[in-house]
C-alpha positions as CSV (number, residue, x, y, z in Angstrom):
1,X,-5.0,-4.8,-11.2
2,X,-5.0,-6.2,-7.7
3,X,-1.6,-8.2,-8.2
4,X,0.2,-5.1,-9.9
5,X,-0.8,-3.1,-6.7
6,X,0.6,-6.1,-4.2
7,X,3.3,-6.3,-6.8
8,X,4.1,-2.2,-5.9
9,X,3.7,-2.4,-2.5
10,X,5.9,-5.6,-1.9
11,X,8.9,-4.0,-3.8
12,X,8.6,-0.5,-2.1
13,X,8.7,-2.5,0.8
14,X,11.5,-4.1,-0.1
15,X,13.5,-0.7,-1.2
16,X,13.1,0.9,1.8
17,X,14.4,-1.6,4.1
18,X,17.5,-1.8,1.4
19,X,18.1,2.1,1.1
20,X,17.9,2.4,4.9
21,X,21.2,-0.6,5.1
22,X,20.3,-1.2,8.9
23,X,19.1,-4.7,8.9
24,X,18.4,-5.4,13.0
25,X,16.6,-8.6,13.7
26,X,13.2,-7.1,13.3
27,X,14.0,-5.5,9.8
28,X,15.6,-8.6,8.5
29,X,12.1,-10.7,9.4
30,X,10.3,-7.8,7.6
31,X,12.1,-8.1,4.5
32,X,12.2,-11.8,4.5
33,X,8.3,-11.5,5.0
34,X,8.3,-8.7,1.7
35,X,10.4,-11.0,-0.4
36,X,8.5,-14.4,0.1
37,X,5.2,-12.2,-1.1
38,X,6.8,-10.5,-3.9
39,X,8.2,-14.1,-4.8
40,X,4.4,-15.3,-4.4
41,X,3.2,-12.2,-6.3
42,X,5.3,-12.1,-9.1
43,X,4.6,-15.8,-9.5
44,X,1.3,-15.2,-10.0
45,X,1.7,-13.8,-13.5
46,X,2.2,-16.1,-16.5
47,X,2.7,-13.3,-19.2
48,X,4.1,-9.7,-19.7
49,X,7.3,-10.4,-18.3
50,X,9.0,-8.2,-20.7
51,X,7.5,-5.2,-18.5
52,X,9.2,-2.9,-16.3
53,X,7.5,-3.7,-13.3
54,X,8.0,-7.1,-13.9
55,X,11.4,-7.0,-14.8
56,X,12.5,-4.7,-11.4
57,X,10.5,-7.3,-9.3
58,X,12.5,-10.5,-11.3
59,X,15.8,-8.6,-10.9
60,X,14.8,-7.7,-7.0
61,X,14.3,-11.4,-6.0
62,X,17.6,-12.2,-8.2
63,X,19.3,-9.5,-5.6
64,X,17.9,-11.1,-2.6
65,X,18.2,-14.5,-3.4
């Protein structure tokens, strides 16, 4: 259950600092730091990829990438 919650918490992160579209310096690190987590996160799992959360992580790195 532990990696679904960091898996939550790394793509809220990753939201907010989209929806708010003002990417100074300090945001950009923050959501470079988010995404390299989630990436690390979502790597983690080796089944259920057919999941929602799973999916809106996979197509969030896709995005970011």
């Amino acid at each position: 259950m532990q990696s679904i919650s960091n898996l939550f918490s790394k793509v809220n992160i990753i939201r907010c600092h989209i929806s708010h579209g003002s990417m100074i310096a300090p945001e950009i690190v923050i959501c470079k730091y988010a995404t390299d987590h989630l990436a690390l996160v979502y790597n983690w799992f080796t089944e259920g990829f057919d999941t929602g959360d799973l999916k809106i992580a996979e197509a969030l790195l896709k995005d970011l990438s």
